[in-house]
N, C-alpha and C positions, 0 to 999 in steps of 0.2 A: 583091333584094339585102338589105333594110334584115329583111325578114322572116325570112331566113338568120342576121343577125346577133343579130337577139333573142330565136330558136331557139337559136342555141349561145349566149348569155349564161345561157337560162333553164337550158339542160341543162348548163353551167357550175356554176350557183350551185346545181342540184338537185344534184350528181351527189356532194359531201362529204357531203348529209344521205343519201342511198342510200346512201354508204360505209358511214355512221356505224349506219345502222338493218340491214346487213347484218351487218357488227360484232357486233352488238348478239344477233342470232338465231342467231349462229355461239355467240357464248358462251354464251346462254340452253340450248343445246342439247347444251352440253358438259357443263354442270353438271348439266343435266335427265338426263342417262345416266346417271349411277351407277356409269359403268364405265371411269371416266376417270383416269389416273394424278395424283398430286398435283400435278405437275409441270404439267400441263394444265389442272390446275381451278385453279391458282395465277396463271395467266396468265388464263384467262376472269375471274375476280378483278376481273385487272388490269382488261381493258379493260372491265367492267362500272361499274366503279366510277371510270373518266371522264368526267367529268363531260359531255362532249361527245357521247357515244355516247348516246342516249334510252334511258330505262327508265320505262316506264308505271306504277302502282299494280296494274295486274291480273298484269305481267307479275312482279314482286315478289311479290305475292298467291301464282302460281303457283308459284314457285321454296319458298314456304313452306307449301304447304297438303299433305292428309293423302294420300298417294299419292307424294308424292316424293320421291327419293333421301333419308336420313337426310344423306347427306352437302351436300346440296342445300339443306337447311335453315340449316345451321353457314354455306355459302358464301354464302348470300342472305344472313343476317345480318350477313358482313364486311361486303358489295357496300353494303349503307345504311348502317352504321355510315360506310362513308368517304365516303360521297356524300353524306350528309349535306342530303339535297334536301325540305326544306319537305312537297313536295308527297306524298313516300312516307311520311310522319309515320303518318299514320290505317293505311299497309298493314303499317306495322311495328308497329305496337302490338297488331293485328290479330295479328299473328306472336307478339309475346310471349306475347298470353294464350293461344295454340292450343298453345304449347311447354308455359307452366308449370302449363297446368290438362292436360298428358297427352294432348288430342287429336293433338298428331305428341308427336317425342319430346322429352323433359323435360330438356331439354339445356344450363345455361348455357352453353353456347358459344354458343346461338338464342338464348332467353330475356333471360338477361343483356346480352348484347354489343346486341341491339333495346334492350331499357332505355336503360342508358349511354346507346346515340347520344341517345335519346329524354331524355333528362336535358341532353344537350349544347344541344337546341334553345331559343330564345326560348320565355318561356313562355306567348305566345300559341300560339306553332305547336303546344306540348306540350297545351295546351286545344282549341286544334281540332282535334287528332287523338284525343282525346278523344270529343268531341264527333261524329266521325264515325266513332266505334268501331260496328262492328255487334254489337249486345247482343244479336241473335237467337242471333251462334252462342256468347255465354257461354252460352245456355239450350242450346244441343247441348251443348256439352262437360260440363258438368254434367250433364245425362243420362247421357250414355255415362259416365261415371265413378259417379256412382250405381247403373246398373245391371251396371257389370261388379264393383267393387270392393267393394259390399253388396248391390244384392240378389241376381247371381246365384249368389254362395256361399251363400243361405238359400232358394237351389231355389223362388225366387217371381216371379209377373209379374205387375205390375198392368194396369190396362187396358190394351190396346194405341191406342186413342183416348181420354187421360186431357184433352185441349185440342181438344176440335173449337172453341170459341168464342175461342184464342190466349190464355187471360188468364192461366194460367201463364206464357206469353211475353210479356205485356205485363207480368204483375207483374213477371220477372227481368228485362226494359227499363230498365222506372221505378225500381227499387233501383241497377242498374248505375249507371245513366247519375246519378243522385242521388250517389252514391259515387265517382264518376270526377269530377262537376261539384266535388264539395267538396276533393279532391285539387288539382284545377287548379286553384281559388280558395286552396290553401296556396304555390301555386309550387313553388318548386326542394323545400321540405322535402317535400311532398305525392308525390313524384314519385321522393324518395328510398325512401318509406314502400315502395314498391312493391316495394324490394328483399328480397331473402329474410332477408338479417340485416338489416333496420332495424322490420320489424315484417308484412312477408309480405303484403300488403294485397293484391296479385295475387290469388294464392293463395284467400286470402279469401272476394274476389269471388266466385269459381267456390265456392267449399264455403257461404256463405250460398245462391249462388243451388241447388246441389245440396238444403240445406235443401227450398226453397221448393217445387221440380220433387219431392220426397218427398211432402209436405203435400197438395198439388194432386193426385198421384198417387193419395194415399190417400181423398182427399173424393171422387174421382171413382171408384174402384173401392169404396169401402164397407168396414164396420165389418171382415167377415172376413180384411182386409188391417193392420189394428190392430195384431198381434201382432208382422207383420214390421218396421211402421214401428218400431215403441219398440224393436225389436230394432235396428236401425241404427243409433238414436237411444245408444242406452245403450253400441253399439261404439265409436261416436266421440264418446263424452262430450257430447253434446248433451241439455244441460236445459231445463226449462220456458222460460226467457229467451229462449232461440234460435227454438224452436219457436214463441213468439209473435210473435218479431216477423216469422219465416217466414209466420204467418197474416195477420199485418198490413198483409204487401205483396202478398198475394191481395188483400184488401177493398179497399187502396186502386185501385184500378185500375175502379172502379164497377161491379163485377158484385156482387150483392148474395148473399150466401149462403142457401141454403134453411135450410129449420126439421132436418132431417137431416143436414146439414153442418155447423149451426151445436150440433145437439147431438154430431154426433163428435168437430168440433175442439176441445171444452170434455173432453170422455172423454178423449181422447190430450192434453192440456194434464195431467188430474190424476192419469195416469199418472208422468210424468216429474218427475224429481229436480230442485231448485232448485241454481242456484250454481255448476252445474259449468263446468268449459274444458275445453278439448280438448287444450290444448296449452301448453308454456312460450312465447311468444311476448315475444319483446325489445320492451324499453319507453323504448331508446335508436337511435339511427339513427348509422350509419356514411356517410355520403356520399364516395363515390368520388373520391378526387386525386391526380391521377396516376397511377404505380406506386407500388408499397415494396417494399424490398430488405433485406438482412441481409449482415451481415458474413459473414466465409467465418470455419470454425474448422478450428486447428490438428487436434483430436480429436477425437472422437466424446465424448459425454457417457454412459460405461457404465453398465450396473446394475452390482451386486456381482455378480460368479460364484460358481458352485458348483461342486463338484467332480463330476465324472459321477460316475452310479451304473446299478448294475444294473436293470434294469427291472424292477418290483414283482412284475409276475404270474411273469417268468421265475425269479425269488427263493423266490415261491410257488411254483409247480409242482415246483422242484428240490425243496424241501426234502420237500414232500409227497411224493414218491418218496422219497428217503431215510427217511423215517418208515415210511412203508409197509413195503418191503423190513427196515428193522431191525424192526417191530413181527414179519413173521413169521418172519424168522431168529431171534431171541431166542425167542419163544415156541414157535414150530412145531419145536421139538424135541421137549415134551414132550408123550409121550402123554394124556396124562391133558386137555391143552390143547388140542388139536387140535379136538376138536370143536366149539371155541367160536374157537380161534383161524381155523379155517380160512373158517368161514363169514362171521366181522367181515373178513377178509380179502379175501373176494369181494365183499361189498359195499363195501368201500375200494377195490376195482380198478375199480369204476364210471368214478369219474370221471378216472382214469389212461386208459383203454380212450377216453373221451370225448376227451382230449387226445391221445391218438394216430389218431383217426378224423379232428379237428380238421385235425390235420398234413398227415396224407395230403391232404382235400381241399385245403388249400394248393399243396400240391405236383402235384395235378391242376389247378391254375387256379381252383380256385371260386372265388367273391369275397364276403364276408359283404354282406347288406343292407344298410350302414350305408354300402358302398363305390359300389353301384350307383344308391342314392338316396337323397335326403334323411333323416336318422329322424326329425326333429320336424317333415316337412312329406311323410310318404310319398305320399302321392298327386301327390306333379309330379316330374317327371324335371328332373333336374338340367339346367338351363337353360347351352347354349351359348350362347361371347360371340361364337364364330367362325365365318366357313364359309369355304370355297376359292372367288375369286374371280378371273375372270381384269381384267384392265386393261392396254387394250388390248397384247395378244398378251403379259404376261408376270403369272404367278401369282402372285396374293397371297394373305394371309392379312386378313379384313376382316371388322370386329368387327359383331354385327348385333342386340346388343341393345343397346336405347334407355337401360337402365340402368347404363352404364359408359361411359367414354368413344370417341371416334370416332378409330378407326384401321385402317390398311392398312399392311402389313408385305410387304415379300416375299419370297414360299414359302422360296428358298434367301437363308439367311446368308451377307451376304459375309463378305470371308475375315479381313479387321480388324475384324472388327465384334462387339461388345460388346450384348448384349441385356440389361437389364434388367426384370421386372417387379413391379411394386405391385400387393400384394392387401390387401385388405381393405375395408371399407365406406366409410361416406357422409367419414368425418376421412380418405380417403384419395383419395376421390373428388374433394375439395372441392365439393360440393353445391352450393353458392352461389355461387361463383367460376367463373371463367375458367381453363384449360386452363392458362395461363402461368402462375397464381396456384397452383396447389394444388403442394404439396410434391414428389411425384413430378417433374414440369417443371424446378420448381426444383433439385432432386439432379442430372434430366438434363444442365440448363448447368453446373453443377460440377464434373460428372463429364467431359463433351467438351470443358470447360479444361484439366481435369487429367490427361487423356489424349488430346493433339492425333494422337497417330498410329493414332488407333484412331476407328472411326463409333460412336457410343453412341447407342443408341435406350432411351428407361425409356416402357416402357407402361403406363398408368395401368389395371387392372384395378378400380381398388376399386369397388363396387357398392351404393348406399345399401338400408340393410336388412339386409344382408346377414349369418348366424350364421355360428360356425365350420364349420357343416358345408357350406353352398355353398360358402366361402372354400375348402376342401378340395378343391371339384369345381373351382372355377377356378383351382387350382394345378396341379391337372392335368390340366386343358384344353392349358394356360399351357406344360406341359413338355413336353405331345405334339406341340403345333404350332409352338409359338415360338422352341423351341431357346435358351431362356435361359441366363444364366452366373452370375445372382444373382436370386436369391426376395428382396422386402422385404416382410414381414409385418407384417400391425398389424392387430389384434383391438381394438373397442370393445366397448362394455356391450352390445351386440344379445342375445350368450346369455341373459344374467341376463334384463334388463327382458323380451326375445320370449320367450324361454318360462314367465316369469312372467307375460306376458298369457295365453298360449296357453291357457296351466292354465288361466284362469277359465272357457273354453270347454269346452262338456259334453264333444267331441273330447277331450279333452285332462286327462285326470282326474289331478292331482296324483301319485297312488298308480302311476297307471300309465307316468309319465314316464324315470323309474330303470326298470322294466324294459321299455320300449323301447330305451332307450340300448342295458340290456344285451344284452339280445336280438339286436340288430342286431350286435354286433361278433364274433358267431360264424357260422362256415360251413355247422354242420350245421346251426343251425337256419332258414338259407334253402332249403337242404335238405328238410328237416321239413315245413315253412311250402308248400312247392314239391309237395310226395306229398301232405300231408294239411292242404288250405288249412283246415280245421275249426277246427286246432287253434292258427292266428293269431288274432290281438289282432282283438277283434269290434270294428264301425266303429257309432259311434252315431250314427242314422238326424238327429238333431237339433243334430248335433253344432257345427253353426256358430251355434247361438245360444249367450249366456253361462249358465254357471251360474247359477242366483239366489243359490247360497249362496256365502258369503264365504269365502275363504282364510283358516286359520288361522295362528298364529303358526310350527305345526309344520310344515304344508303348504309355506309358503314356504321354510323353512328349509330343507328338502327339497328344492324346484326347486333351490334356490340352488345346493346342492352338486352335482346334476345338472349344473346351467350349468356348473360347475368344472371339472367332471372332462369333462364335453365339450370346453371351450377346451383343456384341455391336451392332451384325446388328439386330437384334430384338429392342432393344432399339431405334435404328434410324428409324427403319419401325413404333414403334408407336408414335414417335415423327409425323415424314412426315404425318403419318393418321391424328393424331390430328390437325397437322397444316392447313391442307385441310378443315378439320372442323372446325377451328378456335377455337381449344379447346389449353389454357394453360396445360405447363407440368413441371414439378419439380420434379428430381429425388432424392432418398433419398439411399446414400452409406453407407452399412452395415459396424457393428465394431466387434469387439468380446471380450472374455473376457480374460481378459490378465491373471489371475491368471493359465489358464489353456494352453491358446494358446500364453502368452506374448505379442508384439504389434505389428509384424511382422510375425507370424507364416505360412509358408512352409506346406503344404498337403504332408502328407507322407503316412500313411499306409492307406488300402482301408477303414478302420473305422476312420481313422481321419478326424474329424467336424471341423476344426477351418477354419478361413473365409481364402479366396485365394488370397493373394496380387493382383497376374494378374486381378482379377473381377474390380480392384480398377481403374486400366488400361484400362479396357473396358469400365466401365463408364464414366469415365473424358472424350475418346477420343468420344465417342455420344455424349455424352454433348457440346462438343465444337466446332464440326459438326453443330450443328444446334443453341449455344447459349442456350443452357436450362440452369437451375442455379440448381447448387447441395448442397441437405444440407447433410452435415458430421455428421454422427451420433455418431463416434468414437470422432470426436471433442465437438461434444456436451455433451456427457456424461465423458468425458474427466473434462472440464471444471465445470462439476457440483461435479463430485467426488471431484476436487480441487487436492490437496497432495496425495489423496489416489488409489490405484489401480484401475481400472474397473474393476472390478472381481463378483462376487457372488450378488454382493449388485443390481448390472444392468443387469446380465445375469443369469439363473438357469441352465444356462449348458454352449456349447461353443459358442453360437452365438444366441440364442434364450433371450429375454430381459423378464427380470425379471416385477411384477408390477412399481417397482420404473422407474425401464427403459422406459416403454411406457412411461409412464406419463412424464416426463424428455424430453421423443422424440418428442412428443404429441403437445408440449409446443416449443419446439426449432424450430419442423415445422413450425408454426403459420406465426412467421415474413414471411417467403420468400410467405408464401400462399397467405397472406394476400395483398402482394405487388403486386403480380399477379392477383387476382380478382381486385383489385381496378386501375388497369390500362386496364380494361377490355373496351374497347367502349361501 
């Protein structure tokens, strides 16, 4: 009897921890699918992030590591962020740097939201997890990003055994772990650093140690790999400074360098240039408190309008027939004329004959090159954000690249429902922020206030990096699958600065950038290009390394206008698409911040961020082409600073908006949104 009774105490007091760990592997296993409605992963969430249901460091590990759902990553990161449990400290730090150095996806909703909690901890627990970071796989993730992001665009391998003795991976140990130890010995600021606007230290991390795994690379494959290092080196502004103290964290690790090593590493030191950075990197820290919010505005803050006009070529083309036609009516009367009129005549029907062959292929469907792929990055197919997915037994629409934000729509529109979506890059994207935080988010709770009998969804498309011509492809990605009711555009400096880098690459020959552009926006000559590939733009064999010679004053000037007339005619093609589909569009023109760029600032050096007057110019004149309404962002946060500068407070660097900024932008968008959905038929 007595043996009975302590039988069922024992399977008593087991039987809530087997609830609790069945719990535990039911949710694990919803999330680990990837095919699970929101509404299901929202509840695994829940009971994951109970404190009472066990969750392991390996089993967090798993939910974050390179194989699992995208979506799987964002839900691990709520699951700690709310649990909040000492002991997953080391697996979520673990998670941050696998997101922000690119090995899964590069996601502030992962990244971020791991920071934060890891910011919320005592700062021992934030040192111990520290301290139990595994530095081996900073040495993976810097590899793989070394060799996908430089060397394999320069068509190079170095050794495939560059570490049989680990000391590449002992040197990127001993620097991590030195860099992480001085962080925790700053506390709460050290910890701040790590954030993307307070000075990117993360980030860092993996691109010194990328340095290093370069260095290493190059001592162990020999001198004939020289060419490619300083080529890398000179892509990402890496000078003499970097590179030594990349050497410096080899040697310390006490493997002693040969006579061979020690004279290459002195040859690739008095190749490189002194002085340089890579980057504007902020020299102030924002530390996270609470939320911030913004007042809501009566109106939208417009540019000035314009009046439409006729579209330039179509102005041209008319008049050139009219010319043509009177040049031979007036003269092809007289005899005496004829023999000279007739023949300037034939040669003036060229290019008439050209626009009507132009036509026809329109009218057969053909589609210029410029429409089918990229023109200043021909060689990759326009990159899909979506595919068809089921969850469970009903269709969605589920975004699948790592470069935009995470979402599932589905397939059919209900019948009050209201789509929104935001294109444009990384100021649309919000990069550094939270999903809640970037503008788009914020427009969407404004807008499902301000329309309570209607579902509004605002999809965040923007894409860091991204020129007006992907922006082009992901509008209509956006209109073929999404069934939108409102486009919000917003173009940054990506034309000007990307394709003034482009140029300096031998690919990419200043001279030849204008006629790409133009090239690409006509049909026959895909046509052409298609019967007689000969006669296309030759691809130079070395093309991913830089020129050595310098850009002139005139060269640049040149890109510039290219960049120009690309933003606006990309802007006008996705305007014309949407219009076809009878989708509203509102552009939104970028500001910057004055404390760095003032209110006017000129693009001058090849590292100079601040926004391009000219883009300002290219939007107004799309805009007013077709009648679109522009909201001013510089005027709107203009107006909420009041007396005070735009500076720091709205932007964390030169053109990228700070939290306060979205929210302020978020908000300012609303009226004009709002006026366009409700004139909707």
């Amino acid at each position: 009897m007595r043996s009975f009774v302590v039988a069922a105490a024992v399977l008593f007091c087991a039987s809530p921890a087997a609830a609790s760990s069945g719990e535990t592997a039911e949710a694990l296993e919803t999330l680990r699918a990837g095919d699970r409605l929101p509404a299901s992963r929202a509840d695994a969430i829940e009971a994951l992030a109970d404190p009472t249901n066990p969750l392991t460091p390996a089993q967090l590990d798993d939910l974050l590591a390179l194989g699992a759902p995208w979506s799987a990553h964002i839900d691990a990161a709520q699951v700690a962020s709310r649990r909040m449990d000492p002991a997953l400290a080391a697996a979520m730090f673990r998670g941050f740097i696998g997101s922000k150095a690119g090995r899964v996806e590069h996601d502030p909703d992962v990244f971020e939201v791991l920071l934060r909690a890891l910011q919320r901890f005592p700062p021992d627990v934030a040192a111990a997890a520290f301290a139990g970071a595994d530095a081996s796989a900073v040495t993976t993730h810097a590899a793989d990003r070394l060799a996908f992001h430089w060397l394999n665009p320069l068509d190079v391998e170095f050794d495939e055994e560059p570490d049989p003795e680990g000391w590449i991976e002992a040197a990127v140990d001993r620097r991590t772990r030195l860099r992480l130890a001085g962080l925790a010995a700053q506390g709460e600021h050290g910890l701040v650093t790590l954030q993307s606007d307070s000075g990117d230290v993360g980030f860092h991390l993996v691109e010194d140690a990328e340095l290093i795994v370069l260095v290493g690379h190059l001592l162990a494959s020999g001198e004939d790999k020289l060419e490619y290092a300083q080529a890398v080196c000179s892509q990402r502004s890496m000078g003499r400074e970097q590179v030594q103290a990349a050497i410096d964290a080899l040697r310390s690790v006490g493997r002693p360098f040969s006579e061979a090593e020690n004279a290459l590493a002195a040859r690739f030191l008095r190749l490189l240039p002194t002085g340089l950075r890579n980057e504007f990197v902020p020299d102030r820290v924002s530390p996270v408190r609470g939320s911030v919010e913004a007042e809501p505005w009566e109106a939208s803050p417009l540019a000035p309008s314009r009046l439409r006009g006729l579209a330039p070529e179509r102005v041209a083309a008319g008049l050139y027939g009219l010319l043509w036609f009177g040049f031979v009516g007036a003269f092809g009367r007289r005899k005496a004329w004829r023999r000279v009129v007739f023949p300037a005549a034939a040669v003036g029907l060229v290019p008439l004959l050209f626009g009507v062959v132009e036509l026809g292929l329109g009218v057969a469907g053909v589609e210029p090159l410029g429409v089918v792929r990229p023109t200043f990055n021909p060689t990759n197919a326009p990159q899909a954000h979506f595919e068809d997915l089921t969850l469970e037994s009903v269709e969605h629409q589920v975004t699948v690249s790592g470069k935009t934000r995470f979402a599932a729509l589905p397939a059919r529109k209900g019948e009050n429902e209201l789509r929104v979506v935001a294109l444009g890059a990384s100021s649309v994207h919000g990069s550094n922020y939270l999903r809640e935080e970037a503008w788009p988010e914020v427009l969407g709770r404004r807008l499902t206030a301000q329309l309570p009998e209607h579902t509004v969804r605002v999809v965040n498309l923007g894409t860091g990096g991204a020129v007006s011509d992907e922006v082009f492809f992901h509008a209509r990605e956006a209109i073929e699958r999404l069934q939108p009711d409102l486009l919000v555009v917003s173009l940054g400096y990506n034309d000007f600065t990307h394709l003034r880098d482009l140029s300096a690459y031998r690919a990419y020959d200043p001279n030849d950038l204008r006629l790409r552009f133009e090239l690409d926006r006509w049909r026959i000559v895909r046509v052409l290009t298609a019967v007689l590939p000969r006669i296309a733009l030759p691809v130079e064999p070395r093309g991913a390394f830089l020129d050595p010679t310098e850009m002139s004053p005139v060269d640049v000037a040149a890109v510039q206008r290219v960049a120009e007339r690309s933003v606006q005619s990309n802007l006008e093609r996705i305007t014309a698409m949407a219009a076809s589909a009878r989708v509203e569009v509102l552009f939104l023109l970028q500001g910057q911040n004055e404390e760095l760029c003032g209110s006017g600032a000129v693009l001058g050096s090849r590292l100079d961020r601040c926004f391009p007057p000219a883009l300002r110019g290219a939007v107004l004149r799309a805009a007013s082409r077709d009648g679109v309404p522009v909201v001013d962002s510089a005027a709107a946060l203009l107006a909420h600073a009041g007396e005070e500068p735009v500076g720091f407070q709205y932007y964390w660097d030169r053109i990228h908006a700070s939290r306060l900024g979205h929210a302020v932008l978020g908000e300012a968008i609303a009226p004009a949104a709002l006026d366009l959905l409700r004139a909707r038929p």
